[in-house]
N, C-alpha and C positions, 0 to 999 in steps of 0.2 A: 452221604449228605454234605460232604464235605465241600463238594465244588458247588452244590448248589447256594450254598450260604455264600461261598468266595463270591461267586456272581451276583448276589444280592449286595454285596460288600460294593462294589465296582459298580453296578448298576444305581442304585443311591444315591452314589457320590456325579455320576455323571447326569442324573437328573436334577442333584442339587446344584450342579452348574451353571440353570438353565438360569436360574433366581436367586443363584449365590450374587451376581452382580448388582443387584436392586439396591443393596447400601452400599456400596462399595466406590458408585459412580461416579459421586462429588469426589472422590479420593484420584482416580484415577484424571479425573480432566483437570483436577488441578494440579497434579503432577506431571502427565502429557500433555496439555492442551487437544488442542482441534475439535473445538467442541462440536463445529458439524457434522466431525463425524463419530460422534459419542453414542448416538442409537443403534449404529450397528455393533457396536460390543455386544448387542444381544440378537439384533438381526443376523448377523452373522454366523452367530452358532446356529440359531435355531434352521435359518436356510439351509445347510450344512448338513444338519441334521436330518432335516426332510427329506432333500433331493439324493440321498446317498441310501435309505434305507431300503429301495428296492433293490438295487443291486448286492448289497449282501445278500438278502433274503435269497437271490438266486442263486448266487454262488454256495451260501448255504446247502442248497442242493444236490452239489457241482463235488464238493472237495471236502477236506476235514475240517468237523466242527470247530475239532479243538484246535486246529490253529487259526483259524480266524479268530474267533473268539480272543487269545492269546493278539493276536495281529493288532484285533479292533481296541482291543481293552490296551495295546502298545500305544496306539493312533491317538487314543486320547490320554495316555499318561504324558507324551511326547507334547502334545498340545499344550496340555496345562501346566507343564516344567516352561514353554517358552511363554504362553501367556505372564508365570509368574517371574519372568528374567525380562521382557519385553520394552528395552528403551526407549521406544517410540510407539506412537498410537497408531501409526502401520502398521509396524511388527506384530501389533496386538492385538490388529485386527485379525491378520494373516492369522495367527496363533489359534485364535478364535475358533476360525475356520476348519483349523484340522483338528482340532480339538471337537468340534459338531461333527466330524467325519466319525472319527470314532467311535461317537457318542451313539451317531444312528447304524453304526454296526454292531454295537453293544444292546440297542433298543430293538433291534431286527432278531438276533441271534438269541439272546438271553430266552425270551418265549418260545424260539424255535427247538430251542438244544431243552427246554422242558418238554417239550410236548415228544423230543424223542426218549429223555430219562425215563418217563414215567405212562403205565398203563392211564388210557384216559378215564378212569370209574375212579383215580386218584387223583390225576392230575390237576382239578380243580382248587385243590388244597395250594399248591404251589404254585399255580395262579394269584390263589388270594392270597396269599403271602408278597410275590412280587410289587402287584396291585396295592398292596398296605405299604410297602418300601415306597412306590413310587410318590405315593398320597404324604405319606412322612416327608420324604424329600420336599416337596412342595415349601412346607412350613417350614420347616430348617434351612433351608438354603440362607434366607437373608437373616435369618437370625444368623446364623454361621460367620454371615458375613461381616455384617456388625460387629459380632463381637471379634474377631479376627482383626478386622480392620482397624478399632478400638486399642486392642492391647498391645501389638508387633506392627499391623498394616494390612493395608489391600492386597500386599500382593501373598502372606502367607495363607488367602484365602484359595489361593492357589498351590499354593508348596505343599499344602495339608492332603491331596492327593495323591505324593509320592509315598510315605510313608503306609498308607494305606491299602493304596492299589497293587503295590510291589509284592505281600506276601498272598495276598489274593491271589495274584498272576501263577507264585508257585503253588498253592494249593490246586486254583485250576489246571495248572500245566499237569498236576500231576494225577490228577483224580478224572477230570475228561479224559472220552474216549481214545485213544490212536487211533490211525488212518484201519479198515479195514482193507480187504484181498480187493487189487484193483478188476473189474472185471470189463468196463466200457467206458466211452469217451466220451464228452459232452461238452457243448463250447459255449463260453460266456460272451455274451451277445451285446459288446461294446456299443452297437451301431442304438440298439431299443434304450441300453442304459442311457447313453447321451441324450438320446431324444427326450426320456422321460424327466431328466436333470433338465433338460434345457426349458422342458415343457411347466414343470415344477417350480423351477427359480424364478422364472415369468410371472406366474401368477402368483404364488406368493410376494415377491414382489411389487406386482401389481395393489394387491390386498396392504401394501404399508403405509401406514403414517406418521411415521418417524424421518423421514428423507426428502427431500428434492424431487424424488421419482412419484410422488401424490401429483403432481403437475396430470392433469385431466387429459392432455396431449398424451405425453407420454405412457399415463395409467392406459390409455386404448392402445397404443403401440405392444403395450405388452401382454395384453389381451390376447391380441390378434397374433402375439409370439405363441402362444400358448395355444389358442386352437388350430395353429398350425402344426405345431410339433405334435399335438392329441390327433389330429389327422393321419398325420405321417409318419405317426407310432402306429396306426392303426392299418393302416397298410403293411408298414413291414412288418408287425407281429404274425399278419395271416399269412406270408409267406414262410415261417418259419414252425415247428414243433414244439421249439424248446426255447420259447424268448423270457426276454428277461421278468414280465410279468405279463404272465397265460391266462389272457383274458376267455380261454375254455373252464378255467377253472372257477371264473366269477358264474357263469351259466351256472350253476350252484345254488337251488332255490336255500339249503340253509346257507351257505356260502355268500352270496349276493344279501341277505337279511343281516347275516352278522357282520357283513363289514359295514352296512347300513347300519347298523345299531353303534359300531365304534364309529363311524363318522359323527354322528350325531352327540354318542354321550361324549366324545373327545369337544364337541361345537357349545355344549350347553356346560362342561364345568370349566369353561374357560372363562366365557359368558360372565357367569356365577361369582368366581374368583373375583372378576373384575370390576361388575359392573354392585355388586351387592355391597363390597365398601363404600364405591365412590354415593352408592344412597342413601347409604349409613350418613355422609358427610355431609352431604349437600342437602336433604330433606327432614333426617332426623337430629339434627346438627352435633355428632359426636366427631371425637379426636379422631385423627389416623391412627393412634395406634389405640385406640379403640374398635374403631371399624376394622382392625387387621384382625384384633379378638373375635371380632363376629365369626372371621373366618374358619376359628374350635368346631365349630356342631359339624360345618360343612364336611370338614377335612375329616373330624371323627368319625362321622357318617358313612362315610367313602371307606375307610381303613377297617372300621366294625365292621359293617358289611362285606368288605374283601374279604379279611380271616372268617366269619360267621357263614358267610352266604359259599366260600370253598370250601369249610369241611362239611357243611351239610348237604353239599350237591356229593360228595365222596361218599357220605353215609346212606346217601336216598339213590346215587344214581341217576335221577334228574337234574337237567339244568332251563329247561324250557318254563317251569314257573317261576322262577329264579329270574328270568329275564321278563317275563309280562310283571310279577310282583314290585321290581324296577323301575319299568316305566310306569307302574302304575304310582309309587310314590314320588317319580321325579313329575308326574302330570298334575300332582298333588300338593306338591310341595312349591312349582312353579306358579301353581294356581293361586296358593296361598299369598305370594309372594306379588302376582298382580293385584291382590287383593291389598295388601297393604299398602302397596306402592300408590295407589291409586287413591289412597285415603290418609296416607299418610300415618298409616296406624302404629302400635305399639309394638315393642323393642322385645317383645318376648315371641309375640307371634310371628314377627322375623327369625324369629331365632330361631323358633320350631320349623319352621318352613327350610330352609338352610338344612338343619338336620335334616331334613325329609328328601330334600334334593340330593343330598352326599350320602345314602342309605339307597338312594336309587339308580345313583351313577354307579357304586359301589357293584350293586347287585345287576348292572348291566354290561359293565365294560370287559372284566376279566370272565365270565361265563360266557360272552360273546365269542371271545377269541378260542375260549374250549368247545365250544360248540362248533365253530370256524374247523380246531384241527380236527375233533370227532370226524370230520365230512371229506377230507382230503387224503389222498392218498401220502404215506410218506416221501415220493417220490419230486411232491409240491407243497411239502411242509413248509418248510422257508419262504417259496416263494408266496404262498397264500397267508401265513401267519404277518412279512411284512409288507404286504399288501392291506392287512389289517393296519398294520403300524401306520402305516404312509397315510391312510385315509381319516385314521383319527387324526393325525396332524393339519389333515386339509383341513378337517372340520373346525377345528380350533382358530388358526390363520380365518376360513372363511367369515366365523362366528365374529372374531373380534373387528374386522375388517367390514362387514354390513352392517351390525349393530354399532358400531360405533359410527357411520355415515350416519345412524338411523337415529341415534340420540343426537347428534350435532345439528343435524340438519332440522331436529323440530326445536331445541333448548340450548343452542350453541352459546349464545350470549349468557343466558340465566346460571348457566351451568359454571363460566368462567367468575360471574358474580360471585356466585355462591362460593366457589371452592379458593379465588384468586382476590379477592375484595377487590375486581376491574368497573364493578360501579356497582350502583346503591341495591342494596338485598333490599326488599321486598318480600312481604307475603305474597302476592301476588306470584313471583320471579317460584319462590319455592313452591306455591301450589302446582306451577306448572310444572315444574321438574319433577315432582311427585305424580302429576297425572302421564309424564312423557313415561316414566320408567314403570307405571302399572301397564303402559301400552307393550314395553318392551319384555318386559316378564310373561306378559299375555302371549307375546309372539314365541317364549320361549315354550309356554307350556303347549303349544299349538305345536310346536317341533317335537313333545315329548308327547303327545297323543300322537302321533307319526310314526316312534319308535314302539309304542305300542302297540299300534300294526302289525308292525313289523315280526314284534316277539310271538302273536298270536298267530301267522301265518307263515312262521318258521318251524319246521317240521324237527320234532325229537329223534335222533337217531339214538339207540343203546348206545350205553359209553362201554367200550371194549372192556373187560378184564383182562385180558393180556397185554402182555411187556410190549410194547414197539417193535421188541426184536422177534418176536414169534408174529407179529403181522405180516412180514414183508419177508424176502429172502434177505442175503447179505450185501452190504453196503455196498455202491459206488464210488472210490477215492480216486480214481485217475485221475491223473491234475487234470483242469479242463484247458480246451486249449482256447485262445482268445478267436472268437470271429467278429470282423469288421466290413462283412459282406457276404451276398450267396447265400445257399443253404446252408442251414444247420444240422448235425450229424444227428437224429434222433433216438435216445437213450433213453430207458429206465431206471432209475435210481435205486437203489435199493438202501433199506437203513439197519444199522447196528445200534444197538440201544446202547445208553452212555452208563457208565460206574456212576454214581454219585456219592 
């Protein structure tokens, strides 16, 4: 158990990264300047993060856990030493960025190196557990940061990773797997990786409103970057076996459901996070740091449900009601939720609602990705677990990126009233923001009857009783070798279960 708690250690600290910078910002642009380019201190990690996490997942497949793992968890130690040394707001952006490198080989790997530690009839336990790390991190991050920044500074919000990550590093170096007996060769497929980076950074991009790049010109330009690389990933993947994400393996009616199900609940607690304070402020007129409090039920909701809803799929063996009884209270809870927004109702029935949404993401997100590896062979563990990854992230980016044209474009002005005093508040001004956002929670619960579908037409497979390592024969570690054209040598994987 050793390395898997190190990995939760490391894993934590790299998600609290994501929103360690929220207080910390005013600190940094008044010590660096360039304030235009002050939103990619977080654009930056998070693209970073995104477009990099397919390609571990492959190589995951490819080579030794343990030393990627070791590599990726260096990738962002390395990051966040230079982010917190970073004399200029270049440097710190750059920093940034490898610092999200790491972060999405730690977010690819960490699920992938469980799902080969442990039989899947347990796995879910360890699931819920990461899932509750990640949901914690959420909340602590800008508290972290705050108070960091408060007592020493901004930047030992960043030094505070060395101390941490470092004995991690030796736990896991020493308790993950070694390389096992090399038997085949298998080539990491540069040409699909870039494509999918290229295609990734596009549209994400495209989806921001922090930059220059919202210019409507350019948002199409990069659109049309995008379905060009999605093109012409699609091409070169069907000439190849072994690309860097096997879209044979989405063909997967549970497979294709549960990465549907992480798109979505990755889309709706992003949503949530975001848009449930800003209603708090502007409709039911509380503080910020009020409205950050609403945020408790959600966040607990989500962490309850991770450790509660994984040891009971461990005890029952099922995870298929597990995932319908999710969206059934995220359908419930979002419903709740247009129900207030619309009427402007009372500070409790938000509240219960909020729980009901973070009890449902909870009970959907991490059972999805066990059910995901239940379905795959170990041979496309990696690469389909961070295909999981990648796609909750799309959903996230997408969510915040429509809903937020979708609230501007109906209450742009009311909205700026309300939260900026940029002119006169009004009842009227707040009625409307209150009926924009019962529209917006309507469209979210409309997304959550979707993944409801979704759970009821995704099909239960037995979760294994056996180790990882009595599924499969013995592991594949040949270093892979790089291809950046032609055919790919096509190989089998085979997996060795990890000590923990």
């Amino acid at each position: 158990m050793g390395a898997f708690w190190a990995m939760m250690v490391v894993v934590f600290l790299a998600a609290m990264d994501s929103t360690v910078v929220a207080t910390v910002l005013p600190s940094i642009l008044a010590e660096l300047g360039n304030s235009d380019l002050l939103a990619w201190v977080v654009t930056s990690y998070l693209l970073t993060t995104a477009v990099s996490i397919p390609l571990w997942g492959k190589v995951a497949d490819l080579m030794s856990r343990r030393r990627l793992y070791l590599l990726a968890a260096t990738v962002f130690l390395v990051g966040s030493l230079a982010v917190a040394s970073a004399p200029s707001m270049f440097i710190l952006l750059t920093a940034r960025a490898v610092q999200g490198v790491g972060t999405g080989g730690l977010m690819a790997l960490t699920p992938t190196i469980i799902g080969h530690m442990f039989a899947s009839r347990i796995r879910g336990r360890f699931h819920g557990i990461q899932g509750a790390v990640l949901a914690g991190a959420s909340i602590v991050g800008p508290l972290v940061g705050g108070f960091m920044e408060a007592m020493i500074g901004w930047r030992s919000a960043f030094w505070i990773n060395l101390p941490l990550v470092l004995p991690a590093l030796v736990i896991a170096g020493r308790f993950l797997p070694a390389p096992g007996a090399r038997t085949a060769k298998r080539r990491v497929d540069l040409v699909g990786a870039a494509l999918l980076a290229i295609g990734g950074s596009a549209f994400l991009l495209a989806l921001s409103e922090n930059t220059p790049l919202a210019a409507t010109g350019f948002r199409a330009a990069l659109l049309a970057v995008t379905v060009a690389a999605v093109l012409v990933y699609l091409y070169w993947q069907s000439r190849h076996e072994d690309p860097v994400l096997p879209l044979s393996v989405l063909r997967s009616p549970v497979v294709a459901a549960a990465i549907g199900l992480s798109f979505i609940s990755g889309g709706v607690m992003i949503a949530a996070v975001v848009y449930a304070p800003l209603y708090a402020q502007t409709v039911q007129e509380q503080s910020a740091a009020s409205s950050g409090l609403l945020l408790l039920p959600l966040t607990g909701g989500v962490l309850v449900a991770n450790l509660g809803g994984g040891n009971l799929i461990t005890v029952l063996g099922r995870y298929r009601p597990f995932l319908i009884g999710g969206t059934v209270a995220m359908t419930a809870g979002f419903g709740t939720l247009a129900v207030v927004g619309a009427t402007a109702g009372g500070l409790v029935l938000f509240t219960v609602a909020l729980a009901l949404v973070g009890i449902g993401i909870g009970l959907t997100m991490q059972p999805s990705m066990l059910a995901l590896q239940n379905a795959v062979s170990a041979a496309n563990l990696g690469s389909a677990t961070a295909a999981s990854t990648f796609f909750r992230q799309l959903g996230s980016t997408l969510s915040i990126g429509v809903l937020g044209a979708l609230i501007t474009g109906w209450v742009g002005p009311q909205l700026s009233a309300l939260t900026e005093g940029t002119g006169e508040v009004t009842a009227g001004a707040r009625s409307q923001v209150s009926t924009a956002f019962g529209t917006l929670f309507l469209i979210l619960a409309a997304v959550a009857v979707v993944a409801f579908v979704l759970a009821l037409v995704l099909p239960e497979k037995p979760l294994s009783e056996e180790h990882p390592a009595e599924e499969t024969t013995e592991e594949t570690t040949e270093e892979p070798v790089v291809e950046t054209g032609g055919e790919e040598t096509p190989a089998g994987d085979r997996s060795q279960h990890a000590r923990c």
